[in-house]
Phi, psi and omega in degrees: 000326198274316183316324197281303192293337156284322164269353175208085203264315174307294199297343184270334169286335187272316185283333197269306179311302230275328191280354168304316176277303180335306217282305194319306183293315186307336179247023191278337183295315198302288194319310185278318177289338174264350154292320173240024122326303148317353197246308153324301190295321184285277237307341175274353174277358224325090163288084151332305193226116156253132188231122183262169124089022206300118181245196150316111196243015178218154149266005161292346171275287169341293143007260171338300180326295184322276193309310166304315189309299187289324178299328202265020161061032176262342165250116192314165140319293171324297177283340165263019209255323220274328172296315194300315179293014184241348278182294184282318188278005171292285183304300177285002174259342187265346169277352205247000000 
């Protein structure tokens, strides 16, 4: 199995996104009634701001991610030239 998922790493990632996504949007409803469940419970502790899943809201932050990932030897080089174009070619499709 791990041979098969190594010789057809797109095509086995083109089949696993989409239910991937599905489960993420079905439970974004979940996700929010316990964010602010959590925002009710906290708020007499004061705990102000509850944030679930806080991710990357740029692609110069991502960047950075990338660029840290690789100093600290958890990502090859080769890979992190290949997250920045890819990283970039993002930030201009999402600007226009």
């Amino acid at each position: 199995m791990a041979i098969l998922a190594l010789d057809r790493a797109e095509t086995l990632a083109a089949l696993v996104a989409p239910p991937i996504e599905f489960i993420s949007n079905a439970l974004r409803a979940v996700v929010w009634v316990f964010e602010r469940s959590a925002e009710v419970l906290l708020r007499p502790f004061g705990v102000r701001e509850v944030v679930a899943g806080e991710g990357v809201r740029s692609a110069a932050e991502l960047q950075a991610l990338v660029d840290e990932a690789e100093a600290a030897g958890v990502i090859p080089r080769a890979q992190k030239e290949l997250l920045h174009m890819s990283s970039t070619s993002l930030a201009g499709r999402l600007r226009t």
